[in-house]
C-alpha positions in Angstrom: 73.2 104.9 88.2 70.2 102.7 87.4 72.7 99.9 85.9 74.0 96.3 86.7 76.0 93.5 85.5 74.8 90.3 83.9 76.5 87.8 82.5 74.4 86.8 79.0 74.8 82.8 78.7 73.8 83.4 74.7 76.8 84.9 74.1 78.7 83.6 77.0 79.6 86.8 78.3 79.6 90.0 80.5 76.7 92.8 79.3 76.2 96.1 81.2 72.5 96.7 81.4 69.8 98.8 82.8 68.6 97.7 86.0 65.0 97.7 85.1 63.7 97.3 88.8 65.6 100.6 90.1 64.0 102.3 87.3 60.5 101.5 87.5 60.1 100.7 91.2 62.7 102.5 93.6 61.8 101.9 97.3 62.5 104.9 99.5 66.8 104.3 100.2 67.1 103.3 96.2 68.5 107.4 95.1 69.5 107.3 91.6 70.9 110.4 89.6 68.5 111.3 87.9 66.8 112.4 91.2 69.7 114.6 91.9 69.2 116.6 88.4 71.5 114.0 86.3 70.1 111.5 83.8 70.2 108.2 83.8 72.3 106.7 81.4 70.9 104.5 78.4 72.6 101.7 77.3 71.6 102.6 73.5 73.2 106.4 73.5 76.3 105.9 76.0 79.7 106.6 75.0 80.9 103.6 76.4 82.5 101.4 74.5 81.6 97.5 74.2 84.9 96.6 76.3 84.4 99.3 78.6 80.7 98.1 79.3 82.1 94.5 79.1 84.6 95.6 81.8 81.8 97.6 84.0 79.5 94.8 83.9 82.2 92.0 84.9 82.9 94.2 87.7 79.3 95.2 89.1 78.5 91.5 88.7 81.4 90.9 90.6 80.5 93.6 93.5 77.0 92.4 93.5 77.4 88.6 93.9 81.1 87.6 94.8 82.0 90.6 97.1 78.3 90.7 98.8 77.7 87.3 99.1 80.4 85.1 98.3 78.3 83.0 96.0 80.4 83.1 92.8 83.9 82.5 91.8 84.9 84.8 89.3 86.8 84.8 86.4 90.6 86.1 86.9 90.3 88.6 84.5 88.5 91.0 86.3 90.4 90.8 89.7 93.5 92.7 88.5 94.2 95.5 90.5 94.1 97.3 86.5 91.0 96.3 85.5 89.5 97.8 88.8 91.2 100.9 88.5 89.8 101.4 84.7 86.3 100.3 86.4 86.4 102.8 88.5 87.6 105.4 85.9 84.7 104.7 84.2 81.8 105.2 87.2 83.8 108.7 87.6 83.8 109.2 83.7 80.0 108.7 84.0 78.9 110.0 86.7 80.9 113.3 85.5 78.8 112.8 81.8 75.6 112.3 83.5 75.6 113.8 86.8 78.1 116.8 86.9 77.7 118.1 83.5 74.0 118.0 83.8 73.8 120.0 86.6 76.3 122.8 85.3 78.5 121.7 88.4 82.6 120.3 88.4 82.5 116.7 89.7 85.1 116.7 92.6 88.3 115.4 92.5 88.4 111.4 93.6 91.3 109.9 94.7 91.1 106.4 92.6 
């Protein structure tokens, strides 16, 4: 979806973000929504909320670095099998907002 986690050492915390480099220089396996109709989202006019970006980039971080690579240990908080679930919930609840409904199409049910 064009995003990633980061975590922001001036406030000492998780941030969702745009991942600039997706958005500006895609190589040819990078496929990103709005290529299939959709829109990418912007963190400015999202209807996320700042703990359910907090929570979405905790977890993305998490995919990215300790899951991929096994570089990082990280924090407890987001390795509860409820904050992965809501995670989840909310990659469905966007790419419904900015995939599905931008299309005119009914996202498929996923079994989360």
């Amino acid at each position: 979806m064009g995003l990633k986690g980061h975590f922001d050492k001036t406030c000492n915390d998780f941030v969702l973000i745009e991942n600039a480099k997706l958005r500006t220089s895609r190589s040819d396996d990078d496929i990103l929504i709005d290529q299939l109709g959709g829109e990418l989202p912007n963190p400015a006019s999202w209807s996320l909320s700042t703990d359910e970006a907090r929570l979405l980039g905790a977890v993305y971080k998490r995919a990215d670095k300790e899951l991929a690579h096994l570089t990082t240990t990280f924090n407890d908080e987001f390795n509860t099998d409820d904050n992965i679930d809501k995670a989840s919930r909310l990659v469905e609840r966007l790419l419904n907002e900015y995939l599905y409904t931008r299309v005119n199409e009914k996202m498929p049910a996923i079994d989360l």
